[in-house]
N, C-alpha and C positions, 0 to 999 in steps of 0.2 A: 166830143172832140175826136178828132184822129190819133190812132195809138196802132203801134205795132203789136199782136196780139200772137202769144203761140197758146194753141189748145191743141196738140198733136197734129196741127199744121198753121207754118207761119203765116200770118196773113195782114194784110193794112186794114182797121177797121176805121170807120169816118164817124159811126155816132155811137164813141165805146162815150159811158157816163163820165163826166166829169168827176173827178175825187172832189170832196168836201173836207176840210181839215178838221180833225176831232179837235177838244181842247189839248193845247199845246201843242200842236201841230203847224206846218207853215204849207201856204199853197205855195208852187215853185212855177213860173212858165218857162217851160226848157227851151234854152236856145240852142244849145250842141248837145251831141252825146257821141260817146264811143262805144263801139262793137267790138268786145274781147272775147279773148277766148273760152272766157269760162259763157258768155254767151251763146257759143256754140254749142257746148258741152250742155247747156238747157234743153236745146233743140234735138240733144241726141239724146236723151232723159235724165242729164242730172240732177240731180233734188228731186224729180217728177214734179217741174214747175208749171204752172197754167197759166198766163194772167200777160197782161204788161210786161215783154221784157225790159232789159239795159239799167245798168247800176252806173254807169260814169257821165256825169252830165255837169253841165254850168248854165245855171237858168238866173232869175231873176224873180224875187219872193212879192208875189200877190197879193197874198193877206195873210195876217198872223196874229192875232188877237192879244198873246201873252208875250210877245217884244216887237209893238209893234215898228220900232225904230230899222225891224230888219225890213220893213217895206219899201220897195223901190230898188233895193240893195242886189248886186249882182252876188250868186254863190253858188258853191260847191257844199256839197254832203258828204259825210258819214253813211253808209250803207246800213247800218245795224242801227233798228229801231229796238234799243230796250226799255224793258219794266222802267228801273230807276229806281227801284225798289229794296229787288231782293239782295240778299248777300253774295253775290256774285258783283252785281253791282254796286253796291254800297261799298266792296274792295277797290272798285276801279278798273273792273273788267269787265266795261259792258258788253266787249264784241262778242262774249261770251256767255250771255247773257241767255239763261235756259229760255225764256218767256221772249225771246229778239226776234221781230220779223226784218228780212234782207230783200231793200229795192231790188225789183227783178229777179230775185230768185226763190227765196221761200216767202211765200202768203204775204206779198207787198207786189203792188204793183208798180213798175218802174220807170224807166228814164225813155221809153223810148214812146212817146207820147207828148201832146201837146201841153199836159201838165202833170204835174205828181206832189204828193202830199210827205211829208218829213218833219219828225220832231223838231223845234226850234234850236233846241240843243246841240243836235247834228249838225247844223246850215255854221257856215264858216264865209265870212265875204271877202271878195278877190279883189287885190289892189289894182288899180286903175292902170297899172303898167304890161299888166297882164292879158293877152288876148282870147278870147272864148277858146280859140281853137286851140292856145296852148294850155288857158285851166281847165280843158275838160281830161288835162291828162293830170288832173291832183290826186285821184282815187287811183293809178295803180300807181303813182310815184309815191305814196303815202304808204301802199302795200312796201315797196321798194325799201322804204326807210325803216319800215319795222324790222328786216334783219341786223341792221344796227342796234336797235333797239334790244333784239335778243339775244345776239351774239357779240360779245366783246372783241372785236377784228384791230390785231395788235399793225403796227407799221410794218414789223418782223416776218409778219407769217404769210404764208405762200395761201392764197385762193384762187378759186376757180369758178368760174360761173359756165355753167352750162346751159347752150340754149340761146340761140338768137334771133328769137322769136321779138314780140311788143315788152314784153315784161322782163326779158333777160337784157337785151337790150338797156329797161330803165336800170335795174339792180346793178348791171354794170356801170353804168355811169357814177351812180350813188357810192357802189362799193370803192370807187376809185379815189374817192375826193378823203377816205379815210389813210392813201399811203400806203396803201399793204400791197406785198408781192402778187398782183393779177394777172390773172391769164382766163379769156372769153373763149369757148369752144363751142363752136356752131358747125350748122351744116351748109350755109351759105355763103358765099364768097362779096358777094353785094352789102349783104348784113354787117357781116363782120368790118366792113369797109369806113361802114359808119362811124365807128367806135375806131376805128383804125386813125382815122380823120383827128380825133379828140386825142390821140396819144396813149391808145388803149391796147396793150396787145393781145392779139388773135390769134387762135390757128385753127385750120380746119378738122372736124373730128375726123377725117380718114386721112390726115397728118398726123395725129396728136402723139402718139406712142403710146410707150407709158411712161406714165405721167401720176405722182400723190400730190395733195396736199393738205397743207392743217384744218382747211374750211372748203367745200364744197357745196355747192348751189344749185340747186335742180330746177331750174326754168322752162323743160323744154316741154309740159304739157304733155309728154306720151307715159305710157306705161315704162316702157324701157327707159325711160331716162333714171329712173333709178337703179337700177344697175350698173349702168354706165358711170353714173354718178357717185353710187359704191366701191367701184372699183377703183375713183382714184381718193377715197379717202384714206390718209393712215391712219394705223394703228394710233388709239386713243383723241382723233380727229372729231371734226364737228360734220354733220348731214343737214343745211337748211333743207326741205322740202316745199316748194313755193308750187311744184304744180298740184292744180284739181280738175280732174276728168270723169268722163261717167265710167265704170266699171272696175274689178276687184284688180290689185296688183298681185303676184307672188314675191313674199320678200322672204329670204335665207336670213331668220333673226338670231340663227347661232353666230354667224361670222360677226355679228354686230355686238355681240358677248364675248366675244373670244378677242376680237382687235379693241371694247371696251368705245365702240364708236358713240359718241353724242349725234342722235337724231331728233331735229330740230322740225316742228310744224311749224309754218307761218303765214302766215294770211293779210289781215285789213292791219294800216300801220298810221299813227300820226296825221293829221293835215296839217297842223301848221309851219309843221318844219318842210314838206313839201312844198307849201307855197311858198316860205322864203326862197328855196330852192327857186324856182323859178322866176321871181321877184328879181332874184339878182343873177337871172340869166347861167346859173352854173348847170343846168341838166337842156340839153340839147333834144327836143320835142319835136318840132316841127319838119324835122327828118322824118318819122318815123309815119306821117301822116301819107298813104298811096292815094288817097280818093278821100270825096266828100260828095256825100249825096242829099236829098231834099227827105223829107221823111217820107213823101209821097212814092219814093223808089226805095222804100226800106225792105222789101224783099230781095228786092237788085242788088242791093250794097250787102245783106246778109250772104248770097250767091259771092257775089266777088269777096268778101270778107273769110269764107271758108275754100279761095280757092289757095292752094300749098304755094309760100312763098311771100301772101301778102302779108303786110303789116297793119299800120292803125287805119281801119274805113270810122269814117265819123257821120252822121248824119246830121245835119241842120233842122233843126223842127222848129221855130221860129222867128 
């Protein structure tokens, strides 16, 4: 099959082996995927991944021995292949899951390929109102939704999302629809326009002043965004951290003892409540979409995907 392959260089390959699904497994034919940024961040070594990239896809399930009903079935995935086993699991946190391999990024091969293999368990099917090109965006909108999930975000309290990249973008949306005082701080004036569009307010980060509030959101994928992000937390405040990049940050963890700040990790979140989301057209997607390419120009769209400013490139793979 044809697969995009990074081994310390990206490359299109034409006869990478086809996956075979173990038991419990579903074979997927990918029809979309999206190119994020923690895909970049592969390509510069994070995890030290070799294999298949791309984790966001909407394909169509092949063969699946142990539900076969999911056959024929259009879907979206869960990235985290766990055990299902151990006591991490058996609590109900498989993303956490010591034993988990991750589509395209640790020891899973992924989405950007003409096909890929996925626990049944993971596969989630997309309703018929939905379009490829808008559920290939369930995987970070699902990310997006797990802040909800982790932080209790009153109507009252004043947030901030930083970062108006693909993902800050979603999280903004998401975060809106719970009431709370928002405010988007980005570095692009086009970006932010999006969200302007929805009744979302913006300002540019070399407007912003200074500025606290109760919940602060670190979207923006650089090292320094958490500082910047630090800075406008209060005392006794909350820190989501939603970016991952390759390389060590410096963080000052006395001021974070001293103001008693709550820092929040957050990562892979929910699909189903994503897909309602989109189902009923409340999260605006197909803005965010610059380019679509063939998988056959998947080096091309990875080039244009890391150049400063783009948004979602998606490739087509069949």
């Amino acid at each position: 099959m044809k697969a995009l392959v990074y081994d310390g260089q990206l490359r299109l390959v034409t006869d990478y082996p086809q996956p075979k699904p173990p038991p419990g497994e579903a074979l997927v034919r990918v029809r979309v995927a999206g190119i994020c940024n923690t895909d970049l961040e592969v390509v510069r070594g994070y995890m030290g991944f070799h294999g298949v990239l791309g984790h966001e896809f909407v394909g169509v399930v092949e063969a699946c021995d142990d539900v076969p009903e999911l056959v024929g079935r259009r879907v979206v995935g869960d990235i985290n292949a766990a055990c299902g086993d151990c006591p991490t699991c058996r609590a109900g946190r498989h993303t956490h899951c010591p034993q988990r391999t991750t589509l395209g990024i640790d020891r899973r091969d992924g989405a950007f390929a003409e096909f890929l293999t996925l626990p049944a368990v993971n596969l989630f099917p997309v309703p018929d109102q939905i379009s490829d090109r808008v559920a290939v965006f369930t995987e970070p909108l699902a990310a997006a939704c797990e802040i909800t999930e982790q932080v209790h975000l009153r109507p009252t309290e004043r947030v901030i999302v930083l970062g108006d990249g693909k993902l800050g973008l979603l999280v903004a949306q998401v975060l809106a629809l719970t009431g709370c005082d928002l405010l988007v701080v980005g570095r692009h004036a086009e970006k932010l326009a999006l969200l302007q569009r929805l009744g979302i307010p913006t300002v540019l980060s070399s407007q912003v002043g200074d500025v606290q509030a109760d919940v602060v959101v670190d979207c923006t994928g650089h090292p320094d965004g958490f500082l910047a992000a630090r800075a406008m937390v209060r005392p006794r405040g909350t820190l989501v951290l939603k970016s991952t990049f390759h390389g060590i940050n410096q963080v000052d963890l006395t001021s974070l003892v001293v103001d008693e700040v709550q820092l929040v990790g957050s990562r892979c979140g929910p699909f189903p409540p994503a897909l309602r989301l989109l189902a009923r057209d409340l999260i605006d997607v197909e803005s965010l979409i610059d380019a679509v390419y063939p998988l056959d120009e998947g080096v091309t769209a990875f080039e244009h995907a890391s150049t400063k400013g783009t948004l979602k490139i998606l490739l087509e793979v069949t």
